[in-house]
Phi, psi and omega in degrees: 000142179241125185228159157208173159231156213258155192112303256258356157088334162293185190217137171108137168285054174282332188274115171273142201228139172290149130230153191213125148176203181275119152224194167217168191218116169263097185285144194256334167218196170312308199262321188246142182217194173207130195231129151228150190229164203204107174226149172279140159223149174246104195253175152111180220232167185187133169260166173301130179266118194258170177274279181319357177217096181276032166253344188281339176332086169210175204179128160229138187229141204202116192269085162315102160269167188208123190221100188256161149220162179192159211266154184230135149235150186220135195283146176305324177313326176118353220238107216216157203235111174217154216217150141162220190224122148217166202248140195254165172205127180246115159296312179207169223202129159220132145232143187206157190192187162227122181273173171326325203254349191136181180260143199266155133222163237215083178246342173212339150236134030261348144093135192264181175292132171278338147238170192258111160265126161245164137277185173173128160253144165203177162235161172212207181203125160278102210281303173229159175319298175283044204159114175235161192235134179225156175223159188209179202194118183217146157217172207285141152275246214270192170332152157236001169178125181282177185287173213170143160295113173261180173246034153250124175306133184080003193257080184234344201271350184090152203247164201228152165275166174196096181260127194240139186211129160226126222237132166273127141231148172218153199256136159242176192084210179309169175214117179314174173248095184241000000 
């Protein structure tokens, strides 16, 4: 997963991020289902660390349970379109870098949101019955930290998570008998 976030005066999926977890899937017709999933995620930003510039440093690092749901339509081909909302919790939080004066770090003021409303759109494919291959694109509705004095120039107006993901699920537990 590549995440970054936007406001943060960077550019680019440079922070790599884990997601990990369950989920369950209720299909509502042949074609359309619904899945929630309660996932650990890892969000936030990383600027490039140049040799020649000992200021480019900085990094947010931002710890997620994420209980997304979300609507599936899936095509006779294997091939499914899915949408939906998810609600975030952030446990735990780190940011640090380096400024004029030196290097800051940031653990609890001005302090990010403690929760997340996101979207999130992807496409996939059902590679076997049980076992799909998907990519997404999911972002913040709202602030994940409203404006606020930074010690990074230009960072005042507030910030969004903003995530590209490609994801393996295999399904466990029950299984029809076909």
């Amino acid at each position: 997963m590549g995440t970054q976030v936007d406001g943060d005066t960077l550019s680019g999926y440079d922070k790599a991020g884990l997601r990990v977890g369950g989920f369950i899937e209720k299909p509502v017709t042949e074609e359309i289902s619904v899945q929630f999933a309660m996932v650990y995620t890892q969000k936030g930003s990383q600027g490039e660390k140049k040799v020649d510039d000992p200021f480019s440093f900085y990094e947010i690092n931002l710890h997620y349970v994420d209980m997304p749901l979300t609507a599936r339509y899936y095509h006779k081909s294997g091939v499914f379109g899915e949408g939906g909302l998810a609600l975030g919790y952030l446990f735990k939080q780190k940011e640090e870098g380096n400024n004029l004066v030196g290097q800051f770090r940031v653990d609890e003021s001005p302090g990010f949101n403690k929760f997340e409303l996101s979207w999130h759109l992807g496409i996939g494919y059902k590679i076997f019955p049980y076992t799909s291959v998907h990519a997404q694109f999911a972002y913040s509705l709202l602030k994940i930290r409203g404006k606020y004095d930074s010690e990074i120039p230009g960072v005042y107006a507030g910030q969004y998570n903003n995530t590209l993901m490609v994801a393996l699920q295999i399904y466990l537990g029950k299984r029809d008998k076909s």
